[in-house]
N, C-alpha and C positions, 0 to 999 in steps of 0.2 A: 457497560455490560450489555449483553443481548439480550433482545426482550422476549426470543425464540421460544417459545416452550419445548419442556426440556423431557425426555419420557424414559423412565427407569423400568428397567428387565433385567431379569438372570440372566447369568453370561453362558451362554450356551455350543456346546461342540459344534465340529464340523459334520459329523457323520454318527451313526449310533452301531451300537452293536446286536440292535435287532429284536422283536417282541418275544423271541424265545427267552433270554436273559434277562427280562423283565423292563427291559427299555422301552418311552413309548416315539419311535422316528418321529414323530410332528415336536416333536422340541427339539431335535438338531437340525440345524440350520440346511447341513446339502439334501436333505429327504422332503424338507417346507418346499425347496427351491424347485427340486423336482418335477413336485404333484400341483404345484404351483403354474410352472412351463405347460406341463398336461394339461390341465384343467383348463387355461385361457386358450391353448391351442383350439381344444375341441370345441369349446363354448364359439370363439369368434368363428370357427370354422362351418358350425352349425349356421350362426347369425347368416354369412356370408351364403350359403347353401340356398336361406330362403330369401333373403335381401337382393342376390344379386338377380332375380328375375323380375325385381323393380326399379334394376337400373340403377343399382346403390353400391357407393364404393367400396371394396376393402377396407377404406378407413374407418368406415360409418359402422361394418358391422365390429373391427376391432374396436372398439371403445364402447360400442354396447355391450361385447363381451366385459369388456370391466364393471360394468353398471350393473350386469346382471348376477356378476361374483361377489359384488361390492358390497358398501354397509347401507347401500338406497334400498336392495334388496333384502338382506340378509340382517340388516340391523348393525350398529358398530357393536352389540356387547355381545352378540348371539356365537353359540359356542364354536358353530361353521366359522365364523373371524375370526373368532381371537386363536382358533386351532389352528386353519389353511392359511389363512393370512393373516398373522401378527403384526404388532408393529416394530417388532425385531426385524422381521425378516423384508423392510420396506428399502433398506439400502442395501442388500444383495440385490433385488430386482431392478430397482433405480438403476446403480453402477451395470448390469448386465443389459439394460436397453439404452442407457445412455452411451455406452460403445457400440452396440449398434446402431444410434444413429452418428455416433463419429465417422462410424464406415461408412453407410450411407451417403454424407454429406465430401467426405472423400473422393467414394467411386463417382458419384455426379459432377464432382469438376475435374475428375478425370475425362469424364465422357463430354463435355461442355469446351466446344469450340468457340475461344476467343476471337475468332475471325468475326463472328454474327456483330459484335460490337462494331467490325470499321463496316459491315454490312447494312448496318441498320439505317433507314432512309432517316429524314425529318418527321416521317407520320410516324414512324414506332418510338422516336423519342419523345413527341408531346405527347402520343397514348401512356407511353409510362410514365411521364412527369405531372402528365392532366390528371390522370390515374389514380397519383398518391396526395399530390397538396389537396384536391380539392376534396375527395374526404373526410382528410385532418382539418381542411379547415372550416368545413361544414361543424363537425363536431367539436372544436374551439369555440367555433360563435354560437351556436345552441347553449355549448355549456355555461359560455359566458354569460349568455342571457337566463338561464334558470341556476346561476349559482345561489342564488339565498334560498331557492327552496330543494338544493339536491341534498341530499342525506351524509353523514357526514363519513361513513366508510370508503364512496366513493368520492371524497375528495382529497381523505386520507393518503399520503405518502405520493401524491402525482398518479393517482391507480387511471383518473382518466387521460390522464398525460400519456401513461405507458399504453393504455388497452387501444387509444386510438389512434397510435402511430404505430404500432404491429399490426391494426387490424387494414392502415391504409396502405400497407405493401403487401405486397406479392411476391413469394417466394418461389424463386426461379426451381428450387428442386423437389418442391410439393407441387407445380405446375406442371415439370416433365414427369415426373411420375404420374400424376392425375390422367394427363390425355394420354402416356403412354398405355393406359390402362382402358381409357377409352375410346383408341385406334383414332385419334385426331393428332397425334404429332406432325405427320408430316401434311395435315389438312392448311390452307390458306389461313384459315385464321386461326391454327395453332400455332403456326410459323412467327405469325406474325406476334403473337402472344407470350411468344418464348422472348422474343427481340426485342421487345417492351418491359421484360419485366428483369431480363436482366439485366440491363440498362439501368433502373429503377435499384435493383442489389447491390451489382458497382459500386451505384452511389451512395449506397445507403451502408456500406463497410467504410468507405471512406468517412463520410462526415458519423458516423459511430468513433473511428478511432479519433478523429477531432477533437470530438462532442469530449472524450473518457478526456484525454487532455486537459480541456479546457477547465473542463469540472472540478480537476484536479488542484489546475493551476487558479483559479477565481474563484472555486465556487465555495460552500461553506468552510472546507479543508483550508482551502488559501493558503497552498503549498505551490511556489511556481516553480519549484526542484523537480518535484516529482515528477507537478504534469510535464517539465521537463524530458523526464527519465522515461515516463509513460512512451512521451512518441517519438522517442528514442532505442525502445524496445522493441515497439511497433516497426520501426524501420530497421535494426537489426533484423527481427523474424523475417521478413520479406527478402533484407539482400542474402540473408542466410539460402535461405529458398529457392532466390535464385540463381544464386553462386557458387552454391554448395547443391543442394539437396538435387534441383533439376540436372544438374549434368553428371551426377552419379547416377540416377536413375535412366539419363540419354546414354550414357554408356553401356549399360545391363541391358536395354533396349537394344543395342546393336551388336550383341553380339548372340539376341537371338533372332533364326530367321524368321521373317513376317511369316504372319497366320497361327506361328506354333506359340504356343503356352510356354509363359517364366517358368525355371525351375521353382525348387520350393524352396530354397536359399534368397534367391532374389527377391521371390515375390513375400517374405519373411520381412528382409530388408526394405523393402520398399515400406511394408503397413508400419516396420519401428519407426521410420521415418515421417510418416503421418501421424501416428502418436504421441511421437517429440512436439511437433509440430500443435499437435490439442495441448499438451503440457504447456508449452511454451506461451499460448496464447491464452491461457486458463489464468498464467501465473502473469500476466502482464492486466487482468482483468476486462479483457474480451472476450473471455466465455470459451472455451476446448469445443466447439464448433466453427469457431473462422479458420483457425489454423490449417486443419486436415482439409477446409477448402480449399482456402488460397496455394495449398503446397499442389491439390489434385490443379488447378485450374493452371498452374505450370506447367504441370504434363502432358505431352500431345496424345489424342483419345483415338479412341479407334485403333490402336495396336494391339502388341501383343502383351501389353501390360493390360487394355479394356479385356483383350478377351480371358485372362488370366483372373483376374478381381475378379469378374460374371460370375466364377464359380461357386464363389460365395453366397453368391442372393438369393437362392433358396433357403441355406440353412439365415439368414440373418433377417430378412424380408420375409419370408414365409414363419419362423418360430421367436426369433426374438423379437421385432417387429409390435408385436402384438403384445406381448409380455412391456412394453414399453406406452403401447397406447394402452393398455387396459388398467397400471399406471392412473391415469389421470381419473377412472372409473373407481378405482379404490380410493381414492383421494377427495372423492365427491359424494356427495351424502343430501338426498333432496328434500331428507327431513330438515336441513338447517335453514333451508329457505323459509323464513317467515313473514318477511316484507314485502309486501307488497309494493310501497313506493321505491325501494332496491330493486325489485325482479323488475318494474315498469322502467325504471332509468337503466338499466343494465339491457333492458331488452332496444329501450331506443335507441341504445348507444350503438347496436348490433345495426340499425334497419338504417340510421345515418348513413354508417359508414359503406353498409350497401348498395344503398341510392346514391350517393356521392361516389362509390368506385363508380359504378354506371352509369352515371352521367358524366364525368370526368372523362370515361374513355370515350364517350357517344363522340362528346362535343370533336377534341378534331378527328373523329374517323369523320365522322359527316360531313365535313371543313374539307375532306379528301375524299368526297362521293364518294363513299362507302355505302352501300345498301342499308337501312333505315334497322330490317333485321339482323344481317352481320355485323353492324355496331353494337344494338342491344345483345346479341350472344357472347357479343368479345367481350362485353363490360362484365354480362354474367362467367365467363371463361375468367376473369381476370380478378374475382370473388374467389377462387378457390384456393381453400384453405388444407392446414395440414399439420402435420407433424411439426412443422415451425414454431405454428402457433402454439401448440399444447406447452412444448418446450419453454414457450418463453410464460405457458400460464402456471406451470410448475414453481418455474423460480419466483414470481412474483409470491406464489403463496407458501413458499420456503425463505423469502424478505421480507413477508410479512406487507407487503402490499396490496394482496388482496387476503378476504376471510376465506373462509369455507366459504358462505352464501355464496358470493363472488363467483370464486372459481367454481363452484359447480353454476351458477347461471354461466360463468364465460364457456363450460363445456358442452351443455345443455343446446347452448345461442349455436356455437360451432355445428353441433352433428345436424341441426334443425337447416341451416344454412348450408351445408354437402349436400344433405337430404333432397333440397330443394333445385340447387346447382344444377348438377350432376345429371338429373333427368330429364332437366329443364334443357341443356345443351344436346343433349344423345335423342330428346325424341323432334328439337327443331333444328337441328343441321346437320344434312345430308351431303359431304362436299359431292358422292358420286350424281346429284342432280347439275351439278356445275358443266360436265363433260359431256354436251348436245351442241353440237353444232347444225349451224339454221344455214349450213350449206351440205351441198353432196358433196366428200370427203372421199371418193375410192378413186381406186386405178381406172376403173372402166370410165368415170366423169372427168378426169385430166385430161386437157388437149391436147394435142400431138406435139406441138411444136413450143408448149411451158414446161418449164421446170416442175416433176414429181418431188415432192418431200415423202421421203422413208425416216421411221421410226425404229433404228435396230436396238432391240431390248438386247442383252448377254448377261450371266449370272459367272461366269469364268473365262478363260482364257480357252480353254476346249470349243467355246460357240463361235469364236472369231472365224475360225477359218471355212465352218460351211457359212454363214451371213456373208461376207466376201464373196465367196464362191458365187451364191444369190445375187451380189449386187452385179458380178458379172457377166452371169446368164440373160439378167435384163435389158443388156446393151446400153447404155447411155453415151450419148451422142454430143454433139455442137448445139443439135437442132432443140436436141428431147434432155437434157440432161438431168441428173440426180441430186439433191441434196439431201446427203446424211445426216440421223442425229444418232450418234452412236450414245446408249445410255447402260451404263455398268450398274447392274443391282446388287447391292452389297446389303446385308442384314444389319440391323441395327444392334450392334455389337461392340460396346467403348465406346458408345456417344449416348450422350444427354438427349440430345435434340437430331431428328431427323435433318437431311441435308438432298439438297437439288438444286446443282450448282455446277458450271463450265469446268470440265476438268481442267486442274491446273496443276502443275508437279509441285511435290513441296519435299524440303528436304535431297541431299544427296542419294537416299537409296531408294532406288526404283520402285515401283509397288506394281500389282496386279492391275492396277487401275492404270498404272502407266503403261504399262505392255499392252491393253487392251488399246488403250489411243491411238498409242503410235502405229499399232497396225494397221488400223483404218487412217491414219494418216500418211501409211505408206502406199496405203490402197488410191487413195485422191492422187497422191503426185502420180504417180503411174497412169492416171485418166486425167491427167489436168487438163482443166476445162470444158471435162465430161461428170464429172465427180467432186464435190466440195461435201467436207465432211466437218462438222463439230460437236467434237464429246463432249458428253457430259458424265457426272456421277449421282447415286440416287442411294442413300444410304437410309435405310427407314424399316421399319418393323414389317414379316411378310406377310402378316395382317393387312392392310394398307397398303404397301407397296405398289398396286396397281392405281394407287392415285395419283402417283408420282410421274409415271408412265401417259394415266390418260392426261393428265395435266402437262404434261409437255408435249401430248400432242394434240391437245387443242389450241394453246398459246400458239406455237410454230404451222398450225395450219396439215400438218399430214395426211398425207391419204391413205397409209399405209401402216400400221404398223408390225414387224416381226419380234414373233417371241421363240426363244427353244424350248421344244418339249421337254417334260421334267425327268423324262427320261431316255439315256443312249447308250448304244454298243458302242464297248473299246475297239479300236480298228485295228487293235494289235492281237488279241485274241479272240476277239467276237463275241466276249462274254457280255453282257446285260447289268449296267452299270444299276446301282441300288438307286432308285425310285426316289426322288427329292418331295414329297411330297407337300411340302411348302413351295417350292417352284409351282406346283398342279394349282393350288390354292390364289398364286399370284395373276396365271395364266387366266382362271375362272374369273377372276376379277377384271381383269383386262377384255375377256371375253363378252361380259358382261355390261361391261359400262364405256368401252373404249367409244371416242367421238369421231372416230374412219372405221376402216374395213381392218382386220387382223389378222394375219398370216400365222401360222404354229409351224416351224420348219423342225421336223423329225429326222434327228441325224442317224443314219441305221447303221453306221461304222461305214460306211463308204467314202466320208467325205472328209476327212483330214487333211483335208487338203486337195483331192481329189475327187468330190461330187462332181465339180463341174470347174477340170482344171484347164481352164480358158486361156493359160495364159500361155500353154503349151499348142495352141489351135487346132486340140485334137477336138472331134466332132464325139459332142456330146444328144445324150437319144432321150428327151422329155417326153413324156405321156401324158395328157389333159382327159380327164373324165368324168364327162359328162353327161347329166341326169335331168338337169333344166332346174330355175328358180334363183331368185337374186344372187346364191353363193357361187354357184356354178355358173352365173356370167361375170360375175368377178373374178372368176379362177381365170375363165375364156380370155378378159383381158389384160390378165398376168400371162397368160398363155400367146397372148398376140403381140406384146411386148417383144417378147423371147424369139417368136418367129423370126425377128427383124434379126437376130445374132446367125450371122454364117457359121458361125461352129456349134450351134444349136441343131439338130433335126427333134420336129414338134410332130406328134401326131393326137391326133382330137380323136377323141372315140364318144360316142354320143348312144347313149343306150334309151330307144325307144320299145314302150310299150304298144299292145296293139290295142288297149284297151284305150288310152292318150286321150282326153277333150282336146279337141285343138280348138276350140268357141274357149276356152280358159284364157283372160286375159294376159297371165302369167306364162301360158304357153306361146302365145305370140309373141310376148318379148323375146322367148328363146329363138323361135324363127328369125325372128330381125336380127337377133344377136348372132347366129348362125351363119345369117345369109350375108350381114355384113364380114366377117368373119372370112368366111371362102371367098365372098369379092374379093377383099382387099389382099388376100395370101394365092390368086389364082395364078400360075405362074410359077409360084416359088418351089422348087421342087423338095427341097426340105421339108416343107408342109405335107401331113396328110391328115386326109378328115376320114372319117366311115365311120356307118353308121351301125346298130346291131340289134337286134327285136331279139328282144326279151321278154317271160312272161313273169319273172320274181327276183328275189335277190338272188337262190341259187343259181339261176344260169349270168346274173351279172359278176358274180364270182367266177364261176368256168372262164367266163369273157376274160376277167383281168389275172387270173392265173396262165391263162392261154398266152398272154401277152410277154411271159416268164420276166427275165432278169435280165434282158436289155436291154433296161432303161437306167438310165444316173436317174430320175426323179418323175414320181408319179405324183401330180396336182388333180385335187377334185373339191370341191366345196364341201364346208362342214353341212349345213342341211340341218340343222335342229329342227327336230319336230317339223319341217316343212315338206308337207307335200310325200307324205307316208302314203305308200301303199303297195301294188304291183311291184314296183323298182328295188323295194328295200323290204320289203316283205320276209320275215324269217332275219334278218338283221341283227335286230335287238334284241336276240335272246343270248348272244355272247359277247356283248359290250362289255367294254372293258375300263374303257375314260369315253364316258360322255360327249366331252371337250370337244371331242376330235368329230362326232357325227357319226352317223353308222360306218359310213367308208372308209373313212379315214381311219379310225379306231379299228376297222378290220385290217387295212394295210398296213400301222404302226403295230400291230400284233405281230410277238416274235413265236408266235405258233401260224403263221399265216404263210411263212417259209420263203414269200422274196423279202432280201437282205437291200431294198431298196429304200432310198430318202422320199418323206414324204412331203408336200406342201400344203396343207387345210388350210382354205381359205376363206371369210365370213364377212361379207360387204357390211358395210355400214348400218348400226339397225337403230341408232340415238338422232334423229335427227328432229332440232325444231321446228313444231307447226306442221307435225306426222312422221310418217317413216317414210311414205310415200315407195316405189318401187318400179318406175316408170324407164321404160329404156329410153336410150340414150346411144345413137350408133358409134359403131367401132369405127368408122370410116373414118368421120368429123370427127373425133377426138381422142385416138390413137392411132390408125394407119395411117401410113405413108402414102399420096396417090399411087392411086392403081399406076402399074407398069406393065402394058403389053407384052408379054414376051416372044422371041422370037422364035420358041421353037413351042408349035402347038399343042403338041403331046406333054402337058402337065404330069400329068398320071396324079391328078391332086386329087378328087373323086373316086370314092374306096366305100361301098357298099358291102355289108356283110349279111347270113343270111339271119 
């Protein structure tokens, strides 16, 4: 018989008929349940309100909420319990968060690419294997050595057997939700933490279904039928799964088109099918959370099935969620804590296992120079705890393996250990300090006659054909040529884990990501041996996203990188497409911390193919304007690039004030930059330069509305804050994006009436050991030598008044 305690109550309805009738709703069960949902919503929702401005997670304040509903607060007999929360009504709430975390554990290996597994080097498998043994066996041998004086609850039923092999792993899907929460998914050493720890899961399903076998078959049962039948069952569920269940669901998959949402029939079918799947593995005694894994981790993520589930994680993640961590709060009581030598062995058991995760991961990051600090962060990253754990400290105190004391110290040790985590990783690692390079990174410091590296960012298949157009206008040559990295930013939508990785096709039908490569790899054959391009894919939250960006272009060295503005006209109707405003977010970020110089190409609907359609060798009309200061000789050297293209005509407009220092060091460089500039284009009659005295913004407006709608593409430097005064004067009082700088945000404005593309462009400002700002001529490391021409009369030289 069970030694369970056993707890008697009236059998009670589902619903009441309401206090007019004399009925009181807190004794039927659907009206407990209700005010119950309510109550923790608002409580953790409050916690979280003033928590989170300490840097504290969602889960820390959900589970305070329960502590503070609970009998810690409230007392177990006090009439608020035994009314709101009975212990009738403790398995409606149980069974209602325990399906949300089936879903949960579901959509995360739906979203969870199995590829990371053949990805993983040799250092993410000893960090996760150093990771787990040497915590457990830290806390073996401690225990072994103080077993005559540990208390005898905690030796009771294997409780430090269980508490310290749950606490020495790492749960791959409290870890993606952790950092997804704290914008480190797709950081270096969240990457690297995901790859470690589900490595560590893997194996830790596997030798569970073992272990249940074994136990079965040897252990005090001493049934070797069963443990038989056990891993027999186990491997039925599996080839069911993926014999059956995966290619029913690859069929419903294809027969909708990428991007769109399952109907509600399918996506119906698919969650029975996960729930079979928790049955089946509940009734084989692996617990109704392997199952709706191992069936999600069969399904390929990132489709139209991830983006279909999403829909759900609000109401599940946001209201049940909570109802399920708060759970553990009613269940916990800190009046029953009266042991001191419990709460002290319970509390070492906690710091063990802490100090052994982190030193376990220290040792081979270190072993693989790793920085002294990014090993101590990762070990602390590789501490975080979750929803796992609670789950497994539920069942132990429904086995009767742990007390009450227990489990309210194991919840207590838990939030005290997020608490700490959580703040500890978010206030010491910065991955955007990573992206400084301790070389000059722009156009204008490339030599003439080396290879440029471009960075072409695309959010769609609409940005392909002006970036093309752009790589065109730049001319690459034998002598000068280009190396593309085409990078597709995809949101982090059906995946677990952020992803930056070589596009590679997978599957027969083609995806957006595929159309986007091949275009630019139709672009390289057409310039072969002027042009080499390789895609990549960048899939990650748009939080973050521009770390993906600057990280691949510090790794490959770029000098360049281009991003599309967040917003374009259709060039079918010239309507003004709705505002991405997480693109704007992505761009700021990029703008912010990129390790080269970064271009915003603003498509105004002209360029569909047609900004700068070179391939038709109609002569295209560029416009360069300039104001002077490091952005504006970077625009100059994208602009002296371009000159070099016969189907290009360039003209340089240079707007001088009369008021000018020209004793400004900064102003000198513009001269050199200038005069290099006109040397080296003297002759070419496609070039023209002139100059125009201005005394404010409004007449450098007249200037470039004068210029009308002749032009495919108007380049000027963004200009933050640099070098305000006379030039831009009256400017910034109708900004519109920032981003863009006063000019350019004045040109990319669709009240500003040319329907022209723009270029903003923003030289390098992260460099290590200063920012430094020094010119650098255009002769030596971008023109081509000077060419005499034969016919005197340039007409290069254009003075205005």
């Amino acid at each position: 018989m069970s030694n369970k305690p056993i707890t008697c109550y009236s059998a009670s309805s589902i619903d009441s008929d309401g206090i007019f009738l004399g009925e009181n709703p807190l004794d039927f069960a659907f009206p407990v349940l209700m005010i119950q949902v309510t109550l923790v919503f608002t409580t953790s929702r409050l916690c979280h309100f003033f928590l989170r401005h300490l840097g504290q997670p969602r889960v820390v304040s959900q589970l305070l909420g329960g502590f503070l509903l609970g009998p810690s607060v409230f007392g177990p007999t006090s009439k608020f319990t035994t009314k709101v929360f009975p212990a009738w009504s403790r398995t409606e709430m149980d069974t209602l968060g325990y399906m949300a975390l089936i879903y949960f554990l579901f959509i995360t290996g739906v979203r969870t690419d199995l590829r990371m597994l053949k990805k993983s080097g040799r250092k993410a498998i000893a960090i996760g294997l150093s990771g787990t043994i040497l915590p457990f066996a830290l806390v073996m041998l401690v225990s072994f050595l103080l077993r005559r004086s540990l208390p005898e609850e905690l030796v009771h039923g294997g409780f430090l057997l269980f508490v310290s092999s749950k606490l020495s792993l790492t749960s791959f899907a409290v870890l993606s939700s952790a950092l997804e929460e704290l914008n480190l998914l797709n950081s270096e050493l969240g990457r690297l933490a995901m790859s470690s720890t589900l490595i560590c899961d893997f194996s830790n399903w596997v030798i569970s279904g073992l272990a249940l076998s074994a136990s079965l078959a040897f252990g005090q049962a001493h049934q070797p039928m069963k443990g038989l039948w056990a891993f027999l069952s186990l491997a039925t569920l599996l080839a069911f799964i993926g014999l059956v269940a995966r290619p029913a669901t690859l069929w419903i998959l294809k027969r909708t088109p990428e991007g769109e949402p399952l109907g509600q029939n399918e996506v119906l079918a698919i969650c029975a099918m996960a729930f079979g799947a928790a049955f089946a593995s509940e009734v084989i005694g692996l617990g109704a959370t392997l199952g709706p894994f191992m069936f999600g981790l069969a399904l390929p993520g990132g489709t139209s099935l991830g983006v279909s589930l999403e829909r759900f994680d609000c109401l599940v993640g946001g209201l049940f969620f909570p109802l399920y961590f708060a759970t553990a709060g009613f269940r916990s009581d800190v009046l029953k804590i009266t042991d001191p030598t419990t709460t002290a062995y319970v509390e070492l058991l906690f710091v063990l296992c802490f100090i052994g995760k982190v030193v376990g991961t220290m040792i081979p990051s270190l072993y693989c120079k790793m920085p002294l600090r990014d090993a101590f962060l990762l070990g602390i990253m590789m501490n975080t705890k979750g929803i796992i754990e609670i789950t497994a400290f539920n069942q132990w105190l429904n086995d009767g393996v742990a007390s009450i004391q227990c489990y309210t110290l194991l919840v207590i040790s838990l939030i005290i250990m997020i608490m700490i985590c959580s703040p500890l990783v978010t206030s010491m690692y910065k991955p955007s300090q990573r992206y400084v390079a301790y070389k000059r990174r722009t156009v204008q410091h490339t030599k003439r006659n080396m290879e440029m590296r471009l960075l072409m960012c695309v959010h769609d298949e609409a940005s392909v054909p002006p970036h093309l157009d752009l790589l065109d206008a730049l001319h690459p040559t034998h002598e000068s040529p280009l190396c593309v990295y085409s990078l597709h930013l995809s949101p982090l939508i059906g995946h677990a884990a952020a992803i930056l990785a070589e596009h590679k096709r997978n599957g027969k039908l083609e995806t957006h990501s595929d159309h986007i490569a091949n275009a630019f790899r139709r672009h390289a054959r057409r310039n072969e041996g002027r042009v080499t391009v390789q895609p990549y894919d960048a899939i990650a939250p748009h939080a973050t996203m521009h770390d993906d960006v600057c990280s691949l272009a510090l790794s490959k060295r770029c000098a360049l990188v281009v991003v599309p503005f967040h917003r374009h006209v259709d060039a079918a109707d010239g309507e003004v497409a709705a505002a991405a405003n997480a693109v704007r977010g992505v761009n700021q970020g990029i703008l912010s911390y990129a390790p080269c110089s970064v271009a915003v190409l603003v498509d105004q609907g002209l360029s569909r193919g047609n900004a700068f359609p070179l391939a038709n060798h109609s002569s295209q009309r560029v416009a360069a304007l300039f104001l002077g200061g490091p952005d504006d000789r970077e625009c100059l050297a994208i602009a002296a690039r371009m000159a070099r293209n016969p189907n290009v005509s360039l003209v340089v407009v240079r707007f001088v004030s009369p008021d000018e220092d020209m004793e400004d060091a900064d102003t000198r460089h513009d001269e050199e930059a200038l005069d290099e500039f006109r040397l080296a284009n003297d002759g070419n009659k496609r070039v023209a330069y002139r100059e125009e005295g201005v005394k404010d913004g409004t007449e450098v407006v007249e200037v470039i509305r004068a210029l009308g709608e002749d032009f495919s593409l108007f380049m000027v430097g963004r200009r933050e804050m640099f070098r305000e005064g006379m030039l831009t004067d009256g400017l910034s009082i109708w900004t519109e994006c920032p981003e863009l700088g006063l000019l350019g945000d004045m040109l990319a404005s669709t009240d500003f009436g040319c329907k022209v593309s723009v270029l903003v462009v923003q030289q390098q400002t992260r460099i290590g050991g200063g920012t430094g700002s020094g010119y650098q001529g255009f002769a030596s490391v971008l023109m081509p030598e000077r060419v005499v021409p034969e016919d005197s009369e340039s007409g290069f030289f254009l003075r205005g008044n």
